[in-house]
N, C-alpha and C positions, 0 to 999 in steps of 0.2 A: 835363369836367363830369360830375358823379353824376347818378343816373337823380334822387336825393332832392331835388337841389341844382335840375335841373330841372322836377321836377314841383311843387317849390315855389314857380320863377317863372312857370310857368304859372299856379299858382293864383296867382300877386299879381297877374298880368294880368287874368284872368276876373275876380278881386275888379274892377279897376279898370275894366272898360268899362262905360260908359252904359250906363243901363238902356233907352234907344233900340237900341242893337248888340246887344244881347242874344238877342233874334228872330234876327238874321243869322247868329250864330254858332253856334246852337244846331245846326242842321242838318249842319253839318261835324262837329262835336266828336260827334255819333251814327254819321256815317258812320264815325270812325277809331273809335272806340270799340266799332263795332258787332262788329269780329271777335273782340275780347277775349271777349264775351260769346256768343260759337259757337268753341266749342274743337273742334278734331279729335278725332275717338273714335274708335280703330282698333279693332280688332277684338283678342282676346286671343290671345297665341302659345300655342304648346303645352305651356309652362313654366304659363305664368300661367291657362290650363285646367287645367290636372292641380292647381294650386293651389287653387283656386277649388271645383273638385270634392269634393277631402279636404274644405274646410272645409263644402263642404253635407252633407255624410256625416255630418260627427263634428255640425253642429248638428239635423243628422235624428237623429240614434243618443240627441244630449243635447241637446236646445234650452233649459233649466234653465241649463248650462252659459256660454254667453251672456248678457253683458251689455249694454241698447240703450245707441247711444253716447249716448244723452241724458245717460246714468247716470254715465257713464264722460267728461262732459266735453267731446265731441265735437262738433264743429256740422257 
């Protein structure tokens, strides 16, 4: 079974419980839900510093140069 195949009979389940179950459940579907929304943030390697660095350089040297991704499409 697909992650799509299942996520869409969960939602035809959630559609279908009483609006009395809906309090009960509420509190589990937070608990699994709740790791998604705390990702692990490791810290940057030494690749991804020295990356990181150039780009504060070149937008210090030219911040003109820079598009905010608003501009650019980006959420």
């Amino acid at each position: 079974m697909t992650t799509a195949v299942l996520r869409k009979e969960l939602h035809t389940i959630i559609d279908t419980i009483p609006d009395r179950s809906l309090p009960a459940v509420k509190p589990l579907l937070t608990y699994i839900a709740e790791d998604y929304w705390k990702p692990i943030t490791e810290p940057a390697n030494s690749e991804e510093s020295a990356m990181i660095e150039k780009r504060v350089k070149e937008y210090e040297k030219d911040p003109a140069s820079f598009v905010p991704r608003k501009k650019r499409g980006i959420k």
